[in-house]
C-alpha positions as CSV (number, residue, x, y, z in Angstrom):
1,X,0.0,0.0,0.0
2,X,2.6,2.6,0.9
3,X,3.5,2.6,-3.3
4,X,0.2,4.4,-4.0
5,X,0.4,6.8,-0.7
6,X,1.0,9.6,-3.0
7,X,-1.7,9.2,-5.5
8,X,-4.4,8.4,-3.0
9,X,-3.5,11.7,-1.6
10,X,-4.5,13.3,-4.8
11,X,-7.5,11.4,-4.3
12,X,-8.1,12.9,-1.3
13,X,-7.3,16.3,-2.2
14,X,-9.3,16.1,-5.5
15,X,-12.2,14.7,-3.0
16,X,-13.1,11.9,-5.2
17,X,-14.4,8.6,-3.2
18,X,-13.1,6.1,-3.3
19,X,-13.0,2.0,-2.5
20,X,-9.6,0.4,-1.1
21,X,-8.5,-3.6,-2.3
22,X,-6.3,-4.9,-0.3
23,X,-4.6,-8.6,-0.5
24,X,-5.6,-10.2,3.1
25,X,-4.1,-13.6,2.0
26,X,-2.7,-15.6,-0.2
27,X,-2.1,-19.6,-0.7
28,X,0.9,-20.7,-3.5
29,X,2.1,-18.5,-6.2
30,X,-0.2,-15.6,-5.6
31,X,1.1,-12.1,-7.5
32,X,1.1,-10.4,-4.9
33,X,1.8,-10.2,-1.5
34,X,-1.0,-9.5,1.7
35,X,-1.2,-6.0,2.4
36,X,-0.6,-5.0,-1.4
37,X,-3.0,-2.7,-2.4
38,X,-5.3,-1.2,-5.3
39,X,-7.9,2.5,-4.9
40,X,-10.9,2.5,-7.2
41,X,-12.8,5.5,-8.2
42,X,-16.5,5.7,-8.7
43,X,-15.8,5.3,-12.3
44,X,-13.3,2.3,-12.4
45,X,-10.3,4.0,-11.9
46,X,-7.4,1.7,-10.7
47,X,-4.1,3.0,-8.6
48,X,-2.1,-0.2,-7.8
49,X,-2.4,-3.6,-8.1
50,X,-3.9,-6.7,-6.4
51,X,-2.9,-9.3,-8.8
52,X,-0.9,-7.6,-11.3
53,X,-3.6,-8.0,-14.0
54,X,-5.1,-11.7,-13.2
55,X,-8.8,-9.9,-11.3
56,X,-8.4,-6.4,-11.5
57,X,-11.4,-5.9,-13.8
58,X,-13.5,-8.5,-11.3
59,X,-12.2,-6.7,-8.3
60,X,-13.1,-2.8,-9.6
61,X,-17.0,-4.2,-10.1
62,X,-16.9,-5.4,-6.7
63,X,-15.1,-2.1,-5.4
64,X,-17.8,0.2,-7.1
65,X,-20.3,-1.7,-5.2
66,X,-18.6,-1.5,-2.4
67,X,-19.0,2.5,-3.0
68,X,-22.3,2.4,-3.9
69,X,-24.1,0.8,-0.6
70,X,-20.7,1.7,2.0
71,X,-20.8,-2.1,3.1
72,X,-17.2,-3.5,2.9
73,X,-17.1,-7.4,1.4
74,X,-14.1,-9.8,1.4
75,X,-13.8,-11.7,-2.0
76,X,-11.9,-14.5,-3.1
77,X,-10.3,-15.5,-6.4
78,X,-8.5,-18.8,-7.0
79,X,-7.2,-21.4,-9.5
80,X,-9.1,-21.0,-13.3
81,X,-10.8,-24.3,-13.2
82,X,-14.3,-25.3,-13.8
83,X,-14.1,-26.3,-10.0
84,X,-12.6,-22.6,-9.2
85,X,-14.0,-19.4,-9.0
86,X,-15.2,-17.6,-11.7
87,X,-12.4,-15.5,-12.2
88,X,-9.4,-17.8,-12.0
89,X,-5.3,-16.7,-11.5
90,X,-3.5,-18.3,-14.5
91,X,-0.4,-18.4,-12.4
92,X,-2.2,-21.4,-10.5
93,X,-2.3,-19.6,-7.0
94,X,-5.3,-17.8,-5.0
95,X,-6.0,-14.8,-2.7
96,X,-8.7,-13.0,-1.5
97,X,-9.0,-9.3,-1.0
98,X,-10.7,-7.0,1.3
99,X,-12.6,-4.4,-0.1
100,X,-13.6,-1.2,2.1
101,X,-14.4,2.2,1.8
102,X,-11.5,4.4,2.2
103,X,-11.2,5.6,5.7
104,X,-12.6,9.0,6.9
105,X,-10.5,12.2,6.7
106,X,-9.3,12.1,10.5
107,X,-8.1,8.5,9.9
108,X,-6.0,9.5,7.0
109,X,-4.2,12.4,8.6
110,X,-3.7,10.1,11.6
111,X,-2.3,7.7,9.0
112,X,0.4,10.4,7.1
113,X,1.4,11.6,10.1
114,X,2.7,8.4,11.5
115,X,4.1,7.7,8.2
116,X,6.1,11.1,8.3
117,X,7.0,10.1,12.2
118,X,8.2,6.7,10.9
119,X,6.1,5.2,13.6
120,X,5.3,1.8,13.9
121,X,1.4,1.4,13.7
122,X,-1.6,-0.9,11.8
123,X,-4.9,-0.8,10.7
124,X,-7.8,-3.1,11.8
125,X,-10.7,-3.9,10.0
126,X,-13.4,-6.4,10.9
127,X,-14.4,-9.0,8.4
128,X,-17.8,-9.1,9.3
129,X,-18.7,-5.8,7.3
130,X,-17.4,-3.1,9.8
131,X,-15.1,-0.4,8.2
132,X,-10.9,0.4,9.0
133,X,-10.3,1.6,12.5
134,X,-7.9,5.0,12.7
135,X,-4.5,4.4,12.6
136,X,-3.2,2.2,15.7
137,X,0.3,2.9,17.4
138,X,1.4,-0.6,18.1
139,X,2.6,1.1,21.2
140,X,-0.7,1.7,21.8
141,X,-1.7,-1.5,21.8
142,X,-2.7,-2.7,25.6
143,X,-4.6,1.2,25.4
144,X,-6.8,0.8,22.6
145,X,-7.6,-3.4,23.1
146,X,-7.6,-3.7,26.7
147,X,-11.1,-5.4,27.0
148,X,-9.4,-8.5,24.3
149,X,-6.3,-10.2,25.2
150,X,-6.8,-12.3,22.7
151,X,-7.1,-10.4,19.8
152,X,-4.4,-8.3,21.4
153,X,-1.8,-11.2,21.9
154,X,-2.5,-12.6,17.9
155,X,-1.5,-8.8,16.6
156,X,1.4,-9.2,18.9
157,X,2.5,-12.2,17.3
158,X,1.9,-11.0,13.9
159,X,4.2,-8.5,14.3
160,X,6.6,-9.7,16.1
161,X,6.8,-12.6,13.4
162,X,7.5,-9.6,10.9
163,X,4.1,-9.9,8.8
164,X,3.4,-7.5,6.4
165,X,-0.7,-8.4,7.4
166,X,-2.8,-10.8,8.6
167,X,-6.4,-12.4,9.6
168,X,-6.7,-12.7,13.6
169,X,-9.4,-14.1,15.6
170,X,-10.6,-12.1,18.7
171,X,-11.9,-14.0,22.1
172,X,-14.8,-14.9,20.3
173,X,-13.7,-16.1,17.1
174,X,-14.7,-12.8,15.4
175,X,-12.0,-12.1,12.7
176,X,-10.2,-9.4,11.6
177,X,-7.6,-7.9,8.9
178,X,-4.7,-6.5,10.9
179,X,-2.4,-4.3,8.1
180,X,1.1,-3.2,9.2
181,X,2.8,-0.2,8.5
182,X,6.3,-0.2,10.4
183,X,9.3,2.0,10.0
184,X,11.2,2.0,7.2
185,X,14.1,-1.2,7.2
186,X,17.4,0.3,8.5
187,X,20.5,-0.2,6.6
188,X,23.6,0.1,8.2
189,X,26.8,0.8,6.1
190,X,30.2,0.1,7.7
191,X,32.7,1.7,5.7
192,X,32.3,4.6,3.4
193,X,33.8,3.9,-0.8
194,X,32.5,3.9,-4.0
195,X,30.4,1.0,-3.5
196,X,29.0,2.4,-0.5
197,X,28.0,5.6,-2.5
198,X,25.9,3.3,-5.2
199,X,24.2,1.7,-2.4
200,X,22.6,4.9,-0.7
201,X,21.0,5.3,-4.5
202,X,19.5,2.0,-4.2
203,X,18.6,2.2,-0.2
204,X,16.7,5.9,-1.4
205,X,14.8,4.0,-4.0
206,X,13.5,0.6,-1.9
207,X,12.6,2.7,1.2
208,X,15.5,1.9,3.4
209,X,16.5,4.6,6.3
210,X,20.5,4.3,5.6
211,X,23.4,5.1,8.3
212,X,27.0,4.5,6.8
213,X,29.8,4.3,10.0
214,X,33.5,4.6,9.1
215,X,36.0,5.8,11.4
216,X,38.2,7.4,8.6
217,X,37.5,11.0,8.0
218,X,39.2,11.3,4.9
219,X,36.7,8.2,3.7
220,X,33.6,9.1,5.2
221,X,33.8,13.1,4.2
222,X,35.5,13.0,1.0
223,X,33.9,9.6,-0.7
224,X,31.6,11.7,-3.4
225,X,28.5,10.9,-2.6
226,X,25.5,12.0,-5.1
227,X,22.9,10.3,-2.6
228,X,23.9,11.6,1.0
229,X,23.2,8.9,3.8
230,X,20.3,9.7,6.5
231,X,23.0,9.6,8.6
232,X,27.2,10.2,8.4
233,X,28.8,8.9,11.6
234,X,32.9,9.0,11.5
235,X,33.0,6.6,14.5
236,X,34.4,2.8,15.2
237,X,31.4,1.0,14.9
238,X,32.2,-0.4,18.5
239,X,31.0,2.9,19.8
240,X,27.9,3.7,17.7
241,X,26.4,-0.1,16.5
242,X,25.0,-0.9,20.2
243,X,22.8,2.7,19.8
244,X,20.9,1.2,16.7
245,X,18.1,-1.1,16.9
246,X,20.0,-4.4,16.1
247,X,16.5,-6.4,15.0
248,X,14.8,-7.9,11.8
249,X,14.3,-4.8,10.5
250,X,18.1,-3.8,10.4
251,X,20.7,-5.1,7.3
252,X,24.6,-4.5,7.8
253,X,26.6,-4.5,5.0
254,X,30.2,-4.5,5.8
255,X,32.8,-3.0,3.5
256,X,35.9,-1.3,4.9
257,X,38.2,-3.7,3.7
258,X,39.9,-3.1,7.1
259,X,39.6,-6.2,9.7
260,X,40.3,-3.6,12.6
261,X,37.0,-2.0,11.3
262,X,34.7,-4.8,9.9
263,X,35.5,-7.5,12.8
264,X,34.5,-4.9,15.3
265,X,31.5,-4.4,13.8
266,X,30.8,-8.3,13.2
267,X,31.6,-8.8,16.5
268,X,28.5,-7.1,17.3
269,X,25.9,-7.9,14.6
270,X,26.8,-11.6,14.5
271,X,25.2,-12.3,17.6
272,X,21.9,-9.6,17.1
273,X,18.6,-10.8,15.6
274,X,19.8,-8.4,12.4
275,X,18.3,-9.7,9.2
276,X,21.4,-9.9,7.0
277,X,25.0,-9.2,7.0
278,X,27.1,-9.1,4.5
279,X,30.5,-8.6,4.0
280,X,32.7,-7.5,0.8
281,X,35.9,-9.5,-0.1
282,X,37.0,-12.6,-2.3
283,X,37.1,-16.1,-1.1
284,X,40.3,-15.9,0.3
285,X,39.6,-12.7,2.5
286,X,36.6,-14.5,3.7
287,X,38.5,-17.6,4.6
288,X,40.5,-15.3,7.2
289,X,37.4,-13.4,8.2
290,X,36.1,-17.3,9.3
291,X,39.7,-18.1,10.8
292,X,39.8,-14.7,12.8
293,X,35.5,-15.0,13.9
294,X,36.7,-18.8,14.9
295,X,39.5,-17.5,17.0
296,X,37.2,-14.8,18.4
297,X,35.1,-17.3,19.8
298,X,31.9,-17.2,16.8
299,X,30.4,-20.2,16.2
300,X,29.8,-22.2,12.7
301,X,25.9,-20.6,12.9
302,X,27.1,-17.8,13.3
303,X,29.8,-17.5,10.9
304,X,27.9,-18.8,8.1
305,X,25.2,-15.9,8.6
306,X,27.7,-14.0,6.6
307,X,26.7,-13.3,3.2
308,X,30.2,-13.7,1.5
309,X,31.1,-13.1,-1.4
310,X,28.6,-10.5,-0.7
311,X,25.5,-10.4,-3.3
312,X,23.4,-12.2,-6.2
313,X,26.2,-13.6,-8.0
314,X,25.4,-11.6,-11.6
315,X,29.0,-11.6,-12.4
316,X,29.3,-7.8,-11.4
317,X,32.5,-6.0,-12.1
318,X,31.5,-2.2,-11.5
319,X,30.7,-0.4,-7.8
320,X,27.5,-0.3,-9.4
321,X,26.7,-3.8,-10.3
322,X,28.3,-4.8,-7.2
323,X,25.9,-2.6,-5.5
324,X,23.2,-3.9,-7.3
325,X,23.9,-7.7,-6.5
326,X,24.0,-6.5,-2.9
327,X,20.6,-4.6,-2.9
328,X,19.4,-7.6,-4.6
329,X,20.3,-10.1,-1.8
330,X,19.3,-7.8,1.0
331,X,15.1,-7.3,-0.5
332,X,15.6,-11.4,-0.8
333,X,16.5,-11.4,3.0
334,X,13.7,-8.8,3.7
335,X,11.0,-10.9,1.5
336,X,12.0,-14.5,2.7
């Protein structure tokens, strides 16, 4: 949903009404993932994509219905067989979509500014035909559920299990869509060179908050740098890493070149619940990155946590298809 933020604000400043489709779940080789999204005018308009082709036209007759009598319906599309749906998904996979009027105008304000905050919050709808709730601070939680332990504790573990959305069952067995909307992934950057400079192009363009650490002034002020980092920190990664929220949202890509600077940094990451680290060099320097970790105390787990040789192996030569072969293997760690 956050790819069509900025149209559905035109939408909203245009006043237009409109219907929202979102993905609620999937089973095999659906399109697209829960959470993604498609807005619907009154007069068949489509922003987004559900399916990336497969129902669209089924979905925007349900979604001007949907805007015509304000009652929200969940539909479901699956394999094209004559035991299937009517509208089947050639790829051989099936999901079904939520389809709801758009949320009023305090919801949506609610909604940007949390965005801008980079706040961690959700949306909740009820699948029995009630609309979205506002915008929900996950720290909120125990506030704004505190008669249903049991639908609070299945959000909980949705989240925590790193979900982009799911269906949760209340006390009763009521169920609901619960849609995620966390901060933006954090990419941490230890050592600042060419490739570094390629990857804060790519970490701008899929949504990553970026931070690049390198204790060498002349490196980390004077590498040119079209795309500047969030953040520019000329520190030893020993005295900033433990600051940063070392979780599943967080990717470390080492790349120094300078054990005295990458094994510090490993030496912290290694054991965090980070999502990825990976770490530039050949073979050989990785075989005395293993030797030195071993020595250090690491384990085999977690040595071999190390993506290295760094990347998608494309065969890439340049700072810029090296960068891209990282990128590339950090959104596979993100979407596994």
């Amino acid at each position: 949903m956050l790819d069509i933020v900025s149209r559905i604000q035109q939408l909203v400043d245009k006043e237009k009404p409109f219907a929202l489709a979102r993905v609620i779940k999937t089973w095999r080789s659906s399109p697209r993932p829960v959470g993604s999204a498609m807005a619907v005018t009154a007069k068949g308009e489509m922003i987004g994509s559900v399916s990336g082709g497969c129902v669209e036209n089924a979905v925007v007759k349900k979604a001007i219905e949907v805007l015509n009598s304000g009652v929200p319906e969940v539909v479901e599309f699956g394999i094209a067989d004559d035991d299937a749906w009517e509208v089947g998904l050639s790829c051989g996979g099936a999901l079904t979509v939520l389809i709801t009027p758009f949320m009023e105008d305090d919801g949506w304000s609610k909604f940007n500014e949390f965005l801008t905050e980079q706040l961690d919050f959700f949306l909740l709808t009820p699948l029995s035909g009630g609309r979205n709730s506002n915008p929900i601070l996950m720290e909120h939680l125990d506030d704004e559920l505190p008669d249903n332990p049991v639908l609070k504790q299945n959000i909980t573990d949705a989240y925590k299990d790193g979900l982009p959305g799911a269906i949760v069952e209340s006390r009763v067995g009521d169920e609901y869509f619960v849609h995620f909307f966390r901060k933006k992934p954090l990419l941490l950057l230890i050592g600042s060179a060419h490739i570094t400079a390629e990857l804060l192009v790519l970490a701008k363009m899929f949504g990553f908050e970026s931070v690049v650490i390198d204790p060498r002034d002349t490196f980390a002020k004077k590498t040119d740098m079209p795309q500047q980092p969030d953040q520019l920190l000329v520190k030893w990664p020993q005295q900033v890493l433990k600051g940063f929220p070392l979780t599943k949202n967080t990717y470390v890509v080492i790349l120094s070149h300078d054990p005295k600077i990458d094994d510090e940094a490993l030496k912290i990451v290694l054991p965090s619940q980070v999502k990825y680290v990976g770490a530039l060099g050949s073979k050989k320097t990785h075989q005395r990155r293993v030797i030195r970790l071993e020595d250090y105390g690491f384990t085999a787990p977690q040595i071999e946590r190390i993506d290295a040789p760094i990347g998608i192996p494309i065969g890439s030569q340049t700072p810029k298809e090296i960068a891209l072969s990282v990128m590339a293997g950090i959104i596979k760690a993100k979407n596994l």
